[in-house]
C-alpha positions as CSV (number, residue, x, y, z in Angstrom):
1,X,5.2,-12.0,-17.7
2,X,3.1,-15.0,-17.1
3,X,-0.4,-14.9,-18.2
4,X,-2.6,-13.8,-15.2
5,X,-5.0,-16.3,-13.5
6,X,-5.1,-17.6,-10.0
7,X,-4.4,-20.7,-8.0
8,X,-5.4,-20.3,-4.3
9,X,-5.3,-23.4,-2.2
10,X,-9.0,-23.7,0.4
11,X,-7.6,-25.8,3.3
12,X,-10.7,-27.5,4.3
13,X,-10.8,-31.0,5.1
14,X,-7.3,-31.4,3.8
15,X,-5.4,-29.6,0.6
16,X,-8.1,-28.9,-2.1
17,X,-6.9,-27.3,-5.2
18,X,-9.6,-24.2,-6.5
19,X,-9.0,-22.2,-9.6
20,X,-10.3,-18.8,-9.8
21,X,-9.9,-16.7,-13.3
22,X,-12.4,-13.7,-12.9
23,X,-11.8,-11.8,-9.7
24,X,-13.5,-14.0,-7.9
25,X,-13.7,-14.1,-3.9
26,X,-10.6,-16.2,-2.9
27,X,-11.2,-18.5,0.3
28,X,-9.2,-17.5,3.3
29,X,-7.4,-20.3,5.0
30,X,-10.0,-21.5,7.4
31,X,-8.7,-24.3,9.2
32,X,-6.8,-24.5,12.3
33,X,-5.0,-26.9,12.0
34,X,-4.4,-26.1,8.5
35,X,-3.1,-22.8,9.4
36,X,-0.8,-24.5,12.3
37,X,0.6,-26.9,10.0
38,X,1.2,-24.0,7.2
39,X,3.2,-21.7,9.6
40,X,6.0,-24.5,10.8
41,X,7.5,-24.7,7.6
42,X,11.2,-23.8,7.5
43,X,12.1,-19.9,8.0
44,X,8.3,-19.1,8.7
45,X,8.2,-16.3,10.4
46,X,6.0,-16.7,13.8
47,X,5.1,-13.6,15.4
48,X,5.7,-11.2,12.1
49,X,2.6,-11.1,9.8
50,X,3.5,-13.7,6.3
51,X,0.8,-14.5,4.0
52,X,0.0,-18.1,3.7
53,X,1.3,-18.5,0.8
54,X,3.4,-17.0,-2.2
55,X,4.4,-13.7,-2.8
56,X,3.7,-10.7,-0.4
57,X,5.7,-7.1,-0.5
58,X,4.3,-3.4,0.3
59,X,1.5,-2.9,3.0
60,X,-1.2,-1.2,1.4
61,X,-4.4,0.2,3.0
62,X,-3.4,0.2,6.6
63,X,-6.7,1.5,8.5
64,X,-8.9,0.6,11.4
65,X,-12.3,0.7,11.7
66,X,-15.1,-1.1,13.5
67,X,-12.7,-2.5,16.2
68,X,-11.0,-4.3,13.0
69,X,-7.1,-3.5,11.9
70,X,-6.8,-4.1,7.9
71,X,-3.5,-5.4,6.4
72,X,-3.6,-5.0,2.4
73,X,-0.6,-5.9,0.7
74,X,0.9,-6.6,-2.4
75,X,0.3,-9.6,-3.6
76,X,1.1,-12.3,-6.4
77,X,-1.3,-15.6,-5.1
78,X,0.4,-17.5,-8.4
79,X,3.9,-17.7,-7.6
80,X,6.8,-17.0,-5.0
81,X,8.4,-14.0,-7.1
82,X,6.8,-10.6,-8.3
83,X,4.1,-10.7,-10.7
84,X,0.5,-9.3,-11.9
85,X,-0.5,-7.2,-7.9
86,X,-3.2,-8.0,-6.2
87,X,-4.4,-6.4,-2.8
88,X,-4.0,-9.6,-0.1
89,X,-5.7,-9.1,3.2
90,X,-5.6,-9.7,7.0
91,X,-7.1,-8.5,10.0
92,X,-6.5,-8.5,13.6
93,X,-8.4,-6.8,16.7
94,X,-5.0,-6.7,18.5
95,X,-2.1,-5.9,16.1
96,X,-0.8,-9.4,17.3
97,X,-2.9,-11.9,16.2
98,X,-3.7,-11.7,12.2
99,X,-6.4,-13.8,10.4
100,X,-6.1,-14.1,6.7
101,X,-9.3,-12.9,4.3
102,X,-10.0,-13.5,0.8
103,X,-8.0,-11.6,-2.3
104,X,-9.8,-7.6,-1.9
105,X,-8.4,-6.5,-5.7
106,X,-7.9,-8.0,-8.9
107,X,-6.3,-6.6,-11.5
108,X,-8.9,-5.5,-14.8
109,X,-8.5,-4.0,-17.4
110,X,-6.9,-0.6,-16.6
111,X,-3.9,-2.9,-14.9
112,X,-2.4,-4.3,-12.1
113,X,-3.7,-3.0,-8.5
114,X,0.1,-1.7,-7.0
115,X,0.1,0.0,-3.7
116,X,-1.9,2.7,-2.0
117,X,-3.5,3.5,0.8
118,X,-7.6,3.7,2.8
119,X,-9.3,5.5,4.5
120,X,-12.7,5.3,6.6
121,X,-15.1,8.1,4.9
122,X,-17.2,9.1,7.5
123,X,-19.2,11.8,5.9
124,X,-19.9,10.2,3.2
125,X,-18.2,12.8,0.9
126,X,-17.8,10.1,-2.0
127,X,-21.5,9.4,-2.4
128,X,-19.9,5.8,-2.5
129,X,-22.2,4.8,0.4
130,X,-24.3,6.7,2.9
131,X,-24.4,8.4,6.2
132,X,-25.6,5.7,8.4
133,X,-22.9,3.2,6.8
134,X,-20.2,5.5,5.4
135,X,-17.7,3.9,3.1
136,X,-14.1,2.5,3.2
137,X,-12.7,3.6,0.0
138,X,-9.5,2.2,-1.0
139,X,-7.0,4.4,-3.3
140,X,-4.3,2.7,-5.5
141,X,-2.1,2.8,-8.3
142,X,-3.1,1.1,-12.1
143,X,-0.1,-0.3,-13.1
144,X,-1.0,-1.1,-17.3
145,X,1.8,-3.7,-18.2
146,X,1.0,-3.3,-21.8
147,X,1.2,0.6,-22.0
148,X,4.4,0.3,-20.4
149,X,6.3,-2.3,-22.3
150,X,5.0,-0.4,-25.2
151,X,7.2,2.2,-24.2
152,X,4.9,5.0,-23.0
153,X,4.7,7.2,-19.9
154,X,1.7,6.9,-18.6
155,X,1.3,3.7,-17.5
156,X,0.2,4.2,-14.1
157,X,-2.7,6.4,-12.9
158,X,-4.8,6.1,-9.8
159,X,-8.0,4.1,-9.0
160,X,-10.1,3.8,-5.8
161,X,-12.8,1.4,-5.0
162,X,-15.4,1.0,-1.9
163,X,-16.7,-1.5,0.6
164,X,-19.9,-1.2,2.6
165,X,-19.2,-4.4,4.8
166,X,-16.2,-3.2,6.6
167,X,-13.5,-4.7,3.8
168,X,-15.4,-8.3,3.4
169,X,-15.8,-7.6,0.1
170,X,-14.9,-3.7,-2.7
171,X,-16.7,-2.5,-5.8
172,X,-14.1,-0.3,-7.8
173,X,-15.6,2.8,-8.9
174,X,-16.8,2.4,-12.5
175,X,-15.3,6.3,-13.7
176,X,-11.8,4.9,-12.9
177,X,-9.0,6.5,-13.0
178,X,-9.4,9.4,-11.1
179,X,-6.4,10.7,-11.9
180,X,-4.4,10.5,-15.5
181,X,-1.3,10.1,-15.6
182,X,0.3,13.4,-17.0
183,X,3.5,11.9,-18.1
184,X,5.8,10.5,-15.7
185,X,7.1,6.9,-15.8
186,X,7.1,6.8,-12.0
187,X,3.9,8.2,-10.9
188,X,2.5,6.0,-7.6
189,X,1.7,5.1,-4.5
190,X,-0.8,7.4,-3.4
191,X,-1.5,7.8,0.7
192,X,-4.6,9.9,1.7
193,X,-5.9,11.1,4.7
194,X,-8.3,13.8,6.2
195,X,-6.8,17.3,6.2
196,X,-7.9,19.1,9.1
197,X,-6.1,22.3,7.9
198,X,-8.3,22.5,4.7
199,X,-11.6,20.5,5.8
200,X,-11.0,18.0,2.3
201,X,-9.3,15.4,1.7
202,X,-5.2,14.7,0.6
203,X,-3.6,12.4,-1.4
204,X,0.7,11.9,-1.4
205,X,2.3,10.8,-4.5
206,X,5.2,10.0,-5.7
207,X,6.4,11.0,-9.1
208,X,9.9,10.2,-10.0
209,X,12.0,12.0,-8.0
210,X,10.1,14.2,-5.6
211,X,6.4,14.0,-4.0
212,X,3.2,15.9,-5.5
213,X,0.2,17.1,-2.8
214,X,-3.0,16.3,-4.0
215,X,-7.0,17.8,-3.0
216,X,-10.2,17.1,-3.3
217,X,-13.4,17.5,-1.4
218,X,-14.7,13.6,-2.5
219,X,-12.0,11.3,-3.3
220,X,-12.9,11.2,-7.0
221,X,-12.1,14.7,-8.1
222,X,-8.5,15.8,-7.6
223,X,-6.1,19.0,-8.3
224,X,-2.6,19.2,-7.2
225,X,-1.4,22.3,-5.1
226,X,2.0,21.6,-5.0
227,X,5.5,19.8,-4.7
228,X,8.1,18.6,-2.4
229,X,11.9,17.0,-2.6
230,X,13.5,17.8,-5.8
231,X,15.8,19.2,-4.0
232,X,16.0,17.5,-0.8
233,X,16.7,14.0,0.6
234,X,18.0,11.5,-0.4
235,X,17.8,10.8,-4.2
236,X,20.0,7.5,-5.0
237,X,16.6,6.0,-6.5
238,X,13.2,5.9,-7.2
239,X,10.7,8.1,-4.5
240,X,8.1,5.6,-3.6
241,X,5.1,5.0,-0.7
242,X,4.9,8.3,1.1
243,X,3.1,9.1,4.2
244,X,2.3,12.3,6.4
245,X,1.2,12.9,9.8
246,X,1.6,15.4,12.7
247,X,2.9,14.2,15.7
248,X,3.4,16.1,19.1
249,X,7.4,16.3,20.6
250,X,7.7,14.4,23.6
251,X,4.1,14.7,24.4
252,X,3.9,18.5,24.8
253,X,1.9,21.0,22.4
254,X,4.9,21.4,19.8
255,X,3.3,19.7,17.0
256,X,5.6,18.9,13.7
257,X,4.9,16.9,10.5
258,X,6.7,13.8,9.4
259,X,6.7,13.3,5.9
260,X,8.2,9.0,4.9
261,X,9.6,8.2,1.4
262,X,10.6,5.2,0.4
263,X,13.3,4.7,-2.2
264,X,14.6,2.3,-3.9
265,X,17.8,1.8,-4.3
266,X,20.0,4.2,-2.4
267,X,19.6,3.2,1.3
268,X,22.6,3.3,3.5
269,X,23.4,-0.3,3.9
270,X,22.2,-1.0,-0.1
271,X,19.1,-1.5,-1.7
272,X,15.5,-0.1,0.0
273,X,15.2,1.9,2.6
274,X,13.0,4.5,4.1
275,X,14.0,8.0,4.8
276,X,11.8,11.0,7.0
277,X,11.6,14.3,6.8
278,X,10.3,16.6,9.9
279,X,8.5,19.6,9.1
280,X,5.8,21.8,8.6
281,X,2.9,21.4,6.6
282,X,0.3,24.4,6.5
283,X,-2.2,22.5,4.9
284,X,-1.1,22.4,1.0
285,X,2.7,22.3,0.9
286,X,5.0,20.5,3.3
287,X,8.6,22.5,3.8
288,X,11.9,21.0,5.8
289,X,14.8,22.5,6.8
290,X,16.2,19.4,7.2
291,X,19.6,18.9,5.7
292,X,21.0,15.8,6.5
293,X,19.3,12.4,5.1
294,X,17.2,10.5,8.2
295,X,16.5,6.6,7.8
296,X,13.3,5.4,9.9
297,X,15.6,2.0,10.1
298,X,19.3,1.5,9.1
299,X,18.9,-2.3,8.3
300,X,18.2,-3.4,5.1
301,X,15.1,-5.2,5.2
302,X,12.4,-2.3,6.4
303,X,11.0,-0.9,3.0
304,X,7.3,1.1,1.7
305,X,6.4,1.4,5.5
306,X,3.6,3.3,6.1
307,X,1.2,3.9,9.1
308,X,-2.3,3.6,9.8
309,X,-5.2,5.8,8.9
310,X,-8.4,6.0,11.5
311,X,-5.9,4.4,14.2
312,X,-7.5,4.9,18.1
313,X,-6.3,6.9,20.2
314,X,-4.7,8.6,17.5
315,X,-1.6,6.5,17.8
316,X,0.8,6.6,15.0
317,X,1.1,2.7,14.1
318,X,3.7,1.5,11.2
319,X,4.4,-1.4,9.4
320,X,6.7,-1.9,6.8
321,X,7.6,-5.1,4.3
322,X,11.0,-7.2,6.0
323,X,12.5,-7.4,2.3
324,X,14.9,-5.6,0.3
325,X,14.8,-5.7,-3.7
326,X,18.6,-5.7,-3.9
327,X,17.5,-9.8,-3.4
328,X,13.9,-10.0,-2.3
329,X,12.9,-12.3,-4.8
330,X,16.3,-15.1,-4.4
331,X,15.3,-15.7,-0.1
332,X,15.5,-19.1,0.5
333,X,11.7,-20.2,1.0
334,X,9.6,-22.7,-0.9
335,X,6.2,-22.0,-0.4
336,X,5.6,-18.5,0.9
337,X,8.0,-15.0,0.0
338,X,8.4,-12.2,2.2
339,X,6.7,-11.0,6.1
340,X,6.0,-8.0,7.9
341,X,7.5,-6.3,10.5
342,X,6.3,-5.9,13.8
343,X,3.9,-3.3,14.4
344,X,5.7,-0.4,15.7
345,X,4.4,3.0,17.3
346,X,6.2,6.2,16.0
347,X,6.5,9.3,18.0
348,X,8.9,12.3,18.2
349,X,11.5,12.9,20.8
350,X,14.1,15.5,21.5
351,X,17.3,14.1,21.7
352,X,19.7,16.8,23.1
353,X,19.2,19.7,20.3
354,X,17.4,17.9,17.9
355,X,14.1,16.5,17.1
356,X,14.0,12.3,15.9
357,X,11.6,10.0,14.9
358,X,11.1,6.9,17.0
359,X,9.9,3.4,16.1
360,X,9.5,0.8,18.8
361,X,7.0,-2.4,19.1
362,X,3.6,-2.1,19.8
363,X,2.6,-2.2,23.7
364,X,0.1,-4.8,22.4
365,X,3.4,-7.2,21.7
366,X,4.3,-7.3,25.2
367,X,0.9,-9.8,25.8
368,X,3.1,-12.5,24.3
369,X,7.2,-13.1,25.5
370,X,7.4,-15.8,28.0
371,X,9.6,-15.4,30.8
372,X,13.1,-17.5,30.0
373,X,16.3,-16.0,32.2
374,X,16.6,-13.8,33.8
375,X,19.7,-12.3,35.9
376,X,22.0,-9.4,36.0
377,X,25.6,-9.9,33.9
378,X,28.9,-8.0,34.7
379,X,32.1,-8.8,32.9
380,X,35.2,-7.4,33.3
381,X,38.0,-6.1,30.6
382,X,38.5,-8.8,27.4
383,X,36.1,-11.5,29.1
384,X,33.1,-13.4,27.9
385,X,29.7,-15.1,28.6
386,X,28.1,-18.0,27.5
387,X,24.7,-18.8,27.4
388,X,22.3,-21.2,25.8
389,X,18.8,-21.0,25.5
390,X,16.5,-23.9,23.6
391,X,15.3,-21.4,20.6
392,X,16.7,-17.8,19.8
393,X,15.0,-17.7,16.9
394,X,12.1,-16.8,18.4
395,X,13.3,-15.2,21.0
396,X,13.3,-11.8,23.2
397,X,16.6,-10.3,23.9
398,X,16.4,-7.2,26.7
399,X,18.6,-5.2,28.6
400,X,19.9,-2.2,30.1
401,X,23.5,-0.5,30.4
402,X,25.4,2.5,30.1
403,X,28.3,0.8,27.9
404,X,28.8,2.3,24.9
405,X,30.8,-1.4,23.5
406,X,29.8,-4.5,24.1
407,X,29.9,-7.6,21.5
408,X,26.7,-9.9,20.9
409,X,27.0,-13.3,19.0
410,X,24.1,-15.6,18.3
411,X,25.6,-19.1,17.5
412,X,24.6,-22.7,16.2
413,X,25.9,-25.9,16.2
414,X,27.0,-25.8,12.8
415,X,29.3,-22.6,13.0
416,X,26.9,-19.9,11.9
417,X,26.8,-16.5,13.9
418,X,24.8,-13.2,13.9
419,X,27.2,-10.4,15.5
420,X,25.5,-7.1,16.9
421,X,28.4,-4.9,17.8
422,X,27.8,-1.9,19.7
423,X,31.4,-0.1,18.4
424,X,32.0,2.6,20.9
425,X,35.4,3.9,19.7
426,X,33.8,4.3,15.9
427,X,30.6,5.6,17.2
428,X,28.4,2.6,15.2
429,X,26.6,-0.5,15.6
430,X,27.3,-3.0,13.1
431,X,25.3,-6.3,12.1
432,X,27.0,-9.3,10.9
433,X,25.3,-11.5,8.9
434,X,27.8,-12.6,6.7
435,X,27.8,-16.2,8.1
436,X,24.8,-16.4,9.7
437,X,23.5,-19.3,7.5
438,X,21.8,-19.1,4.0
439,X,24.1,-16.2,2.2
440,X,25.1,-17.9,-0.9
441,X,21.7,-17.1,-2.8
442,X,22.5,-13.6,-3.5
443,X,26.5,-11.7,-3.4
444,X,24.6,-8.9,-1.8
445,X,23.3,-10.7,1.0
446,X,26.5,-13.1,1.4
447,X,28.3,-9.7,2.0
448,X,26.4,-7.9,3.4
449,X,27.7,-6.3,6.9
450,X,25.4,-3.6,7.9
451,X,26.4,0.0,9.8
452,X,24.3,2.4,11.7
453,X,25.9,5.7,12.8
454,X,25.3,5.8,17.1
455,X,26.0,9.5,17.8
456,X,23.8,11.2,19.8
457,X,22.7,8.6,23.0
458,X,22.0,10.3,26.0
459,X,24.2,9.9,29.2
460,X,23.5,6.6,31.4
461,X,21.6,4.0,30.8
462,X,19.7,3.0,27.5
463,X,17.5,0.2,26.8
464,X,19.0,-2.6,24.3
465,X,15.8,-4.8,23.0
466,X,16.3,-7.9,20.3
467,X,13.4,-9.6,18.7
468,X,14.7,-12.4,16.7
469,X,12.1,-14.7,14.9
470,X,12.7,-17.8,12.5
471,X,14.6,-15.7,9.7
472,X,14.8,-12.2,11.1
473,X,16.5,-9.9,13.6
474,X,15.0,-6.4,15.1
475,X,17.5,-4.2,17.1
476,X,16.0,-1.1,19.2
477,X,18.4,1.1,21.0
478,X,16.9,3.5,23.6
479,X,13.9,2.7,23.0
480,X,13.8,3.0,19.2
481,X,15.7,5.8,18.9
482,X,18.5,3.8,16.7
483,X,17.0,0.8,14.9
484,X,18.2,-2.1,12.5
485,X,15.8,-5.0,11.1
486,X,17.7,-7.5,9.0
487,X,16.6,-11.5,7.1
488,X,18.6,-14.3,8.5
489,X,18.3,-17.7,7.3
490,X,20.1,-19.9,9.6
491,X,20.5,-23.7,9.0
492,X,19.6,-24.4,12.4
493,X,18.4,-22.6,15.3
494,X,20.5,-20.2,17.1
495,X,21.0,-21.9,20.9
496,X,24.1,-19.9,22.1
497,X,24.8,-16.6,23.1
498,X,28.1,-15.2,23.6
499,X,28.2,-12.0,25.0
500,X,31.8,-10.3,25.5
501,X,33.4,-7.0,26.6
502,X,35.9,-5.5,24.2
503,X,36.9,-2.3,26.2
504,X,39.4,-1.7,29.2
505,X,36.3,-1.0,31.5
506,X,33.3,-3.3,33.3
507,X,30.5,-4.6,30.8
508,X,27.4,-4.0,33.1
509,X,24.3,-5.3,31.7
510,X,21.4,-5.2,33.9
511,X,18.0,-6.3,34.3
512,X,19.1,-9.1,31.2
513,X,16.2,-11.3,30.0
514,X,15.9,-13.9,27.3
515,X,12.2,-14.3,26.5
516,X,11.1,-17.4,24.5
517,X,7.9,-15.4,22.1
518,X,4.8,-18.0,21.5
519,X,3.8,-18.1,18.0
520,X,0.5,-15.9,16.8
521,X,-0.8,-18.8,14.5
């Protein structure tokens, strides 16, 4: 492990190089045209949240308070790969726009800060502030390298810490840990929100192979009341960054819980992935009678997502980290590792007799596609369109139809292609990425064709929506019923589109727009 001390670069004025080795504030990147000249590098990602520079994977502490939405992450600000976590930070007033703040945890001497959640406490149950400026708190996982490569247990316990200035700046509570680790290797991730049910406060976490439900009345004393998943879900890996909320079923009063764990590996395409349960949850223990494994996203590079606390309107806002360990730390950048997804807004809708969880963009994101083309396509048996547009790679792809096969390819001028395949007769959409540029870093990526099952879409028409940025594809079907997000890392910019009809019936694809997407830096 290399020895932990930081390097952040201050653009002001030009590149100066600062050093900072004792949890010191970090300078955010301040310039404009700094941060301009930062976000053209190759593969940067320009409408999906990437830190400016090295490595970046869960988001941690999603809450929003004051007008302000927080983006913690993980974070390693000496190097491009995994290392000693740190909380990064950003914030935006829009979901769209993000501005990057200082460092907001260090590691000290109980360990690395890993993931976790925050929460606004507006009563002031923690004493950590008081009632005319009630506290964020910010609860995490102590990771102790030390303890663990000595072979022990319990290595990783659970800390919190507090800002009075809206996240600026966090003073970890000096009784940490507030919980001890009773013994399991795996014991992280804890999310915590306000439990209406019980008037206190919960905390999720994962231990191993199932999920533990924490209370307490003031975020520093905690008991545990019970357990959930040994026996359910999927259990190809390790149970990591869980999350629970009640959502309403198609807007009416039927109210279930959804309960997300990650887990890594064991996702359906390979890898990390992140499964949902819907249930009930009384107010201590969660229970499903959910039998069949359910995947937020089918695409391999969706992982830890987890959803804001304190959000208005009490929308259900997620983001999740667009990697996959099977190779997040080969991708082929130089500078910066790793980006976010686009904010997306969960909700539950029945879909003939069953309940699912949908996950589809952020109304916000609609303030910034530009208009491209725009007509209506109809193609008969075996034939095909072309057409060409300056930049898919940051790019809006939208339409409607009622086929249930139709073949998409996304081409360059050096022979690459992305295929989306809407399989009718096989009841699955596949993604191709096998040659869709940069594959050779890692045999899982080079390989990699993904599947998601389509079984259950409704009869007519269904909404197909593509958001493609500089090295990544998201693909909503019915408006997030069925979703994939995959990395691509072309060699140069998709400018073709080939779509063709593989069925013995009209292709009918209306109301089809390509929108160029302006960049949020």
């Amino acid at each position: 492990m290399k020895k932990y001390h930081l390097r952040i670069f201050w653009f002001v004025l030009g590149l100066a190089l600062l050093s900072c080795k004792d949890g010191k504030k970090v300078a955010p990147i301040s310039s404009d045209r700094a941060v301009n000249d930062l976000y053209k590098e190759a593969y940067r990602p320009q409408f999906h949240f990437s830190p400016p520079e090295k490595w970046m994977n869960d988001p941690n502490g999603l809450v929003y308070n004051q007008g302000v939405y927080h983006l913690f992450y993980q974070y390693y600000p000496e190097d491009i790969v995994w290392g000693p976590m740190h909380w990064g930070h950003a914030v935006s007033k829009d979901m769209v726009k993000w501005k990057n703040k200082p460092v907001a945890l260090f590691p000290d001497e109980h360990g690395y800060i890993f993931s976790g959640s925050a929460v606004l406490d507006s009563n002031n149950s923690s004493g950590l502030g008081t009632k005319d400026n009630p506290p964020l708190v910010a609860i995490y996982t102590y990771h102790n390298a030390e303890t663990a490569e000595a072979g022990q247990d319990d290595f990783q316990t659970q800390g919190i810490a507090y800002s009075l200035d809206n996240g600026d700046s966090w003073v970890k509570y000096d009784k940490n840990p507030v919980i001890k680790n009773p013994g399991y290797r795996d014991f992280r991730d804890p999310k915590v929100f306000w439990n209406q049910k019980e008037n206190n406060w919960t905390m999720l976490l994962v231990a191993g192979d199932h999920l533990q439900i924490w209370q307490s009345t003031d975020l520093k004393a905690w008991i545990m009341v019970s357990k959930f998943g040994k026996e359910q879900g999927a259990h190809g890996g390790v149970w990591e960054c869980p999350d629970m909320f009640p959502l309403k079923v198609d807007g009416t009063d039927m109210e279930k819980w959804v309960l997300l764990i990650s887990i890594n590996p064991g996702a359906p395409n390979g890898g990390s992935g992140t499964q949902y349960f819907i249930g009930d949850f009384d107010g201590r223990t969660f229970t499903s009678d959910q039998k069949e494994d359910k995947w937020i996203d089918w695409g391999t590079d969706n992982y830890a997502g987890v959803t804001y606390n304190n959000g208005p309107n009490d929308d259900r806002i997620f983001i999740g980290w667009m990697s996959n360990w099977a190779y997040a730390q080969e991708t082929p950048t130089e500078k910066w590792r790793s980006a976010m997804t686009v904010p997306r807004k969960l909700a539950l809708r029945s879909v003939k007799d069953r309940v699912e969880l949908i996950n589809y963009p952020l109304g916000n994101f609609d303030k910034i596609p530009v208009l491209g083309i725009e007509e209506e396509i109809s193609l008969n048996e075996n034939s095909v369109k072309t057409l060409s547009f300056d930049h898919f790679n940051s790019s809006e792809v939208l339409f409607k139809t009622a086929s249930r096969s139709f073949n998409l390819e996304f081409q360059n001028g050096l022979g690459e292609n992305l295929n989306l395949v809407l399989d009718g007769p096989n009841q699955q959409f596949v993604l191709d990425r096998s040659r869709s540029g940069k594959t050779s870093f890692d045999q899982d990526f080079a390989k990699n064709v993904q599947t998601m099952p389509i079984t259950n879409l409704p009869k007519g028409e269904y909404e197909v929506r593509i958001l493609m940025d500089w090295s990544s594809v998201e693909v909503f079907i019915n408006n997030g019923q069925y979703v994939m997000t995959a990395q691509i890392f072309p060699n140069e910019f998709y400018k073709n589109l080939v779509i063709s009809n593989p069925r013995d019936a009209v292709l009918e694809l209306n109301g089809f727009a390509i929108n160029g997407i302006k960049s949020i830096w």
